[in-house]
Every structure is written in structure tokens, then in C-alpha cells.
N, C-alpha and C positions, 0 to 999 in steps of 0.2 A: 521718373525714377525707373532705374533697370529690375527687374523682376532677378528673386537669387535661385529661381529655378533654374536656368540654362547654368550656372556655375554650379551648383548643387549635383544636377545630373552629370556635365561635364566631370566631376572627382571623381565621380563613378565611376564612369568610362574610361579614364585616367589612371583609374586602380585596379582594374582588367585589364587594360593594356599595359601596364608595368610588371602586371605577376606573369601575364604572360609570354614575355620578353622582348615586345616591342620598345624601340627606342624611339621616346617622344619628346618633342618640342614644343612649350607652351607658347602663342600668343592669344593676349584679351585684345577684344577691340570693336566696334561694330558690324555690322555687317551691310551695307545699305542694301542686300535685297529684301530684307528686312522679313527671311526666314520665316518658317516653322517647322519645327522639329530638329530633328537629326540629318545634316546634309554631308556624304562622302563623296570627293571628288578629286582627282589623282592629274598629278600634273604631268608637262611634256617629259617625258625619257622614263615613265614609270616601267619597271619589267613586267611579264606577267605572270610575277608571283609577286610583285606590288598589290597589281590588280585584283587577282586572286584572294589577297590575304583581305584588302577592302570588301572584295565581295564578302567575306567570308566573317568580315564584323558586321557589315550590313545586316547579314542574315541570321546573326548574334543578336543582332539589338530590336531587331521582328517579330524574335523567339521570345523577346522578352516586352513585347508588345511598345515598344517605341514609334512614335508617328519616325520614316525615316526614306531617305532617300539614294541612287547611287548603287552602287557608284559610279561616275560619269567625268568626262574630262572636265577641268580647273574649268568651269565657266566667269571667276571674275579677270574681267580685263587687266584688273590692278597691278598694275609692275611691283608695286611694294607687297602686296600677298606673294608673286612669284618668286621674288626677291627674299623673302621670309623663306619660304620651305628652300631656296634655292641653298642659301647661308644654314641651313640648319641638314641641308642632305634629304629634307622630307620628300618623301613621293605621295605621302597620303593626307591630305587636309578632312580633316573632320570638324565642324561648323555647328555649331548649338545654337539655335535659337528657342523662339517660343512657342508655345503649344499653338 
């Protein structure tokens, strides 16, 4: 059974980045690296105020003593992850797993 900590934390994260005017795109799903904590990773064509702005939740979520990671290029191979932020316009993948 999946732990509802990574979804718990995730609204969190979900409800800071909506008050503060990012525009985001839900996917659930596994992850087979099979995670821990907080992983930010920015895929190919991100600007560097994409980057910037990842860094700068990064250092948001450290401040708020988060295990966290990132941010670092798209490390999953997965065409259907690229394919996701692709269709959605994302540049920044944020990844919750578990502690």
C-alpha cells in the first residue's frame, strides 16, 4: 500500500505554488527510482528563469527542512514523463516520494 504522506505533502506544495502564481499540472503515478523526498528536475528547453525559479523552490522547501533534491536535468529516460510536461508546457517536474 502507498503511504499518503507523498500526496499530503504534495497539496502543500500545490498550495504555494498556486498562491504564488505558478501554473501547474497534476500527474500521479510511480516513480520507479523509487525516490526519497523532494526531487526537482527541469527538462530540455527550460529558460533560465525556469531554472531559477526551481532553484528558488528548492531552496524554499530546505528552508522549510524538506529531505530535497535539484534541481538537475529530467533524469528519467521516460518518453511518457517528457511527453507529460511536453503537452502540459511544464519546464519544471517536481517528484514526491518517500522519506
Amino acid at each position: 500500500p502507498m503511504s499518503e504522506e507523498p500526496e499530503s505533502i504534495g497539496q502543500m506544495i500545490l498550495d504555494a505554488m498556486n498562491a504564488a502564481g505558478w501554473v501547474v499540472a497534476i500527474a500521479r503515478g510511480h516513480d520507479m527510482r523509487n525516490l526519497h523526498g523532494i526531487c526537482t528536475e527541469y527538462v530540455d528547453g527550460a529558460s533560465e528563469n525556469d531554472v531559477a525559479a526551481a532553484k528558488t523552490l528548492v531552496d524554499a522547501l530546505k528552508a522549510q527542512n524538506f529531505i530535497t533534491s535539484g534541481p538537475e536535468p529530467l533524469a528519467l529516460p521516460s518518453f511518457i514523463v517528457k511527453a507529460k510536461a511536453g503537452q502540459e508546457g511544464a519546464k519544471v517536474i517536481v517528484t514526491i516520494g518517500h522519506k
